[in-house]
GUVEX-368142 format. One record per residue (C-alpha): residue in three letters; x, y, z; residue number from 1. Coordinates in Angstrom, 1 decimal. Layout:
# GUVEX-368142
(node "ALA" (X Y Z) NUM)
...
//
This chain:
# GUVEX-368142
(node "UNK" (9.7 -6.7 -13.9) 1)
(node "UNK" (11.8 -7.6 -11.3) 2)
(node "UNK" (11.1 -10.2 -8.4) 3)
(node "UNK" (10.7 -7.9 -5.7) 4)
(node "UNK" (8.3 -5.7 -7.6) 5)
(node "UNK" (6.0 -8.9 -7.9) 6)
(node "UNK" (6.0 -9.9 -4.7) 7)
(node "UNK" (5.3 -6.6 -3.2) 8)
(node "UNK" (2.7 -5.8 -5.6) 9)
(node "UNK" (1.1 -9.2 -4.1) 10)
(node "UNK" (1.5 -7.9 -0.8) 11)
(node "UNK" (-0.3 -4.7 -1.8) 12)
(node "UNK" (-3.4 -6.1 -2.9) 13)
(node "UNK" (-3.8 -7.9 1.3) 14)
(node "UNK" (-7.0 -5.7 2.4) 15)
(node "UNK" (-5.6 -5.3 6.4) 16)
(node "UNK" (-2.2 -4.3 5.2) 17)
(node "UNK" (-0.9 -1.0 6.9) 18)
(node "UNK" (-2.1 1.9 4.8) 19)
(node "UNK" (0.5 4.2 5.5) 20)
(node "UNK" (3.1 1.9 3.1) 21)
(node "UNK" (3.4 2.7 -0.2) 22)
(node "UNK" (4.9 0.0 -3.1) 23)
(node "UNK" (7.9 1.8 -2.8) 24)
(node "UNK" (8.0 0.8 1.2) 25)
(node "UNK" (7.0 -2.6 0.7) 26)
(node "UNK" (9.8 -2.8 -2.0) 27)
(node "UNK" (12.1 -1.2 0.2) 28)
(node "UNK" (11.4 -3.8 3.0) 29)
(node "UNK" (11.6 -6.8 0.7) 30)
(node "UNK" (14.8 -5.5 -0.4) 31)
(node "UNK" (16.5 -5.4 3.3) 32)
(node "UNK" (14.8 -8.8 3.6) 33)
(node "UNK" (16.3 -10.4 0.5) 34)
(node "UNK" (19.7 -9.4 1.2) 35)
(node "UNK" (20.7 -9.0 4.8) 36)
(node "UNK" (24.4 -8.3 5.8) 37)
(node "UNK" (26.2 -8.6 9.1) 38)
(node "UNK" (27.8 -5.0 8.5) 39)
(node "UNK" (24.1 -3.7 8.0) 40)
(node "UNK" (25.1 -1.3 5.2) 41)
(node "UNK" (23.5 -1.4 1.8) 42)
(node "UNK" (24.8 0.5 -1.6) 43)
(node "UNK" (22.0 2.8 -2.2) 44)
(node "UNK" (23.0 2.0 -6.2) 45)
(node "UNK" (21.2 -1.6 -5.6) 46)
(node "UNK" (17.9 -0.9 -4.3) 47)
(node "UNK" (17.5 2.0 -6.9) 48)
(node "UNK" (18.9 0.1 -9.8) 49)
(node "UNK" (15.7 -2.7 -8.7) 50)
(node "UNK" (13.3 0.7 -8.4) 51)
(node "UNK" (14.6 1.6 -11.8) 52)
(node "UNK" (13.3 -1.2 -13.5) 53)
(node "UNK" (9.9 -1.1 -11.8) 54)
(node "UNK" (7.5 -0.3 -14.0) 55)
(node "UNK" (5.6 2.8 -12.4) 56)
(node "UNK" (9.3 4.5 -13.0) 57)
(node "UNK" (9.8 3.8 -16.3) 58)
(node "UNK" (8.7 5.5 -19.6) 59)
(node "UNK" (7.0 3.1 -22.4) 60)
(node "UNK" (10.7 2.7 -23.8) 61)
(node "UNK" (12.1 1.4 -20.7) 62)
(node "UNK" (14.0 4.8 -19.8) 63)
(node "UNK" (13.8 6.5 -16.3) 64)
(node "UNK" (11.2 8.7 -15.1) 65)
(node "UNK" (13.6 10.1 -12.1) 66)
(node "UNK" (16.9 11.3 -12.0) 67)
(node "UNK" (19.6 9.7 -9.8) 68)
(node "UNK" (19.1 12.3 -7.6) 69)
(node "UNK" (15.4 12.1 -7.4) 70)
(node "UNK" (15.9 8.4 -7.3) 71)
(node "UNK" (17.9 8.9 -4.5) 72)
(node "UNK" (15.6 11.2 -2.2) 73)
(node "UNK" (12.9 8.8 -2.9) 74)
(node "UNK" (14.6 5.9 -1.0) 75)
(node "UNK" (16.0 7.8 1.6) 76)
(node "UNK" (12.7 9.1 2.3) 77)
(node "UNK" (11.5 6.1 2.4) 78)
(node "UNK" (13.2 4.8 4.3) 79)
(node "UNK" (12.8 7.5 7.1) 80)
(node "UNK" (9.2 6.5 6.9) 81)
(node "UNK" (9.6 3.3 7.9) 82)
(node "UNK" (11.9 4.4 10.6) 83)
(node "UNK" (9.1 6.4 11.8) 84)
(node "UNK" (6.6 3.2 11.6) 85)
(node "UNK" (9.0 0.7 13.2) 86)
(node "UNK" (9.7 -1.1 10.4) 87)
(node "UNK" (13.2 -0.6 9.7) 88)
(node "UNK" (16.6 0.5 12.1) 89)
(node "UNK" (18.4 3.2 10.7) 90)
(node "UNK" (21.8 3.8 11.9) 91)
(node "UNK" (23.2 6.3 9.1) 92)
(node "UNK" (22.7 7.9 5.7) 93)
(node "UNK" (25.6 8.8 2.9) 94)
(node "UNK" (25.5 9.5 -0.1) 95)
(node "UNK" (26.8 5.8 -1.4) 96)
(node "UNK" (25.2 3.8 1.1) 97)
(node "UNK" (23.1 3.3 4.3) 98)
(node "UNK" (23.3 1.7 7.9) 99)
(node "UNK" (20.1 -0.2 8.2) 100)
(node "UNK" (18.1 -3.3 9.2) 101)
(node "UNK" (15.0 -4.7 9.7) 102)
(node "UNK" (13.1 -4.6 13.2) 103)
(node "UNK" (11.5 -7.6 14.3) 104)
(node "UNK" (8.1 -5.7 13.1) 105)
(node "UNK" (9.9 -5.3 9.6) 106)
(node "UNK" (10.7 -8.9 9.7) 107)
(node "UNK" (7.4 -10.3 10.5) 108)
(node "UNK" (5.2 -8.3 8.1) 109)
(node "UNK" (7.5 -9.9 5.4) 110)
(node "UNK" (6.8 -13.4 6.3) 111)
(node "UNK" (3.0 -12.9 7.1) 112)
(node "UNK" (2.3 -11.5 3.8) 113)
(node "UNK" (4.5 -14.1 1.9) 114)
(node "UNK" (3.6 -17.5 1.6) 115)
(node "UNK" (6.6 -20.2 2.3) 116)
(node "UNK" (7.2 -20.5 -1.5) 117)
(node "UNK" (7.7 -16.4 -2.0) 118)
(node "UNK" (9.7 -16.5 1.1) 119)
(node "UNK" (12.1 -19.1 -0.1) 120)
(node "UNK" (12.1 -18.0 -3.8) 121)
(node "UNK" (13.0 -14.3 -2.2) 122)
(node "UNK" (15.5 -15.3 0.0) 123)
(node "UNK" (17.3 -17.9 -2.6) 124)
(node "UNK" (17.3 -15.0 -5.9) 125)
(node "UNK" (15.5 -12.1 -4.0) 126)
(node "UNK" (16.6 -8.5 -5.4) 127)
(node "UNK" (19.4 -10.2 -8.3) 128)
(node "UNK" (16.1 -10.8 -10.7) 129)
//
C-alpha cells in the first residue's frame, strides 16, 4: 500500500472533512502536495501508477481493475472536481501530462488534516513509496 494511500485514508476517517472528496481526491491532492514542481506539470503515468497499487483498484492478485484509459479518465475527472471546489489550479490537460497546482485552499486542507510527522514523512518520501 503505498504512502499516499495511508495518509489519505487517515484523512478520510476526520468527521468535518468535505463530503464532496472522494479517496481518489484526497489522493490526488496529496499527490500535488508531495511533489510540487516550478513548471507545474505532472506525468499523468505517476499519479496513476500510485492509484494502481491502491488497493480498492486492484484484483486479490494484485492485477488492475481499470484500464489505462479508464485509469486515465478517473484522474482527469478528478481533478476537474477539485477545480470546481477550489482545491486545485488547473492550467491544461494532455494526454501525457497536466498543468496543475494546489490553491492555497488545497494547500491548507493538507496540512490541517496531517499531523507534523505525516507532513514531513510526505514531503521527505511522499508518492516514491
Amino acid at each position: 500500500m503505498p504512502v499516499v494511500e495511508l495518509l489519505a485514508r487517515t484523512i478520510e476517517k476526520i468527521r468535518d472533512l468535505d463530503p464532496e472528496l472522494t479517496l481518489v481526491d484526497i489522493i490526488i491532492l496529496l499527490w500535488l502536495y508531495a511533489s510540487p514542481y516550478e513548471a507545474k506539470k505532472r506525468y499523468l503515468t505517476s499519479i496513476k501508477r500510485i492509484l494502481r497499487h491502491v488497493s480498492m483498484f486492484q484484483l486479490p492478485d494484485g492485477k488492475p481493475v481499470l484500464s489505462d484509459g479508464e485509469m486515465t479518465n478517473l484522474v482527469i475527472t478528478s481533478l476537474e472536481k477539485l477545480r470546481k471546489l477550489g482545491y486545485v489550479k488547473l492550467f491544461s490537460i494532455g494526454p501525457i501530462y497536466v498543468r496543475v497546482h494546489l490553491t492555497q485552499k488545497g494547500v491548507e486542507f493538507v496540512k490541517e488534516n496531517l499531523s507534523d510527522a505525516a507532513l514531513e514523512f510526505l514531503e521527505e518520501y511522499g508518492h516514491l513509496k
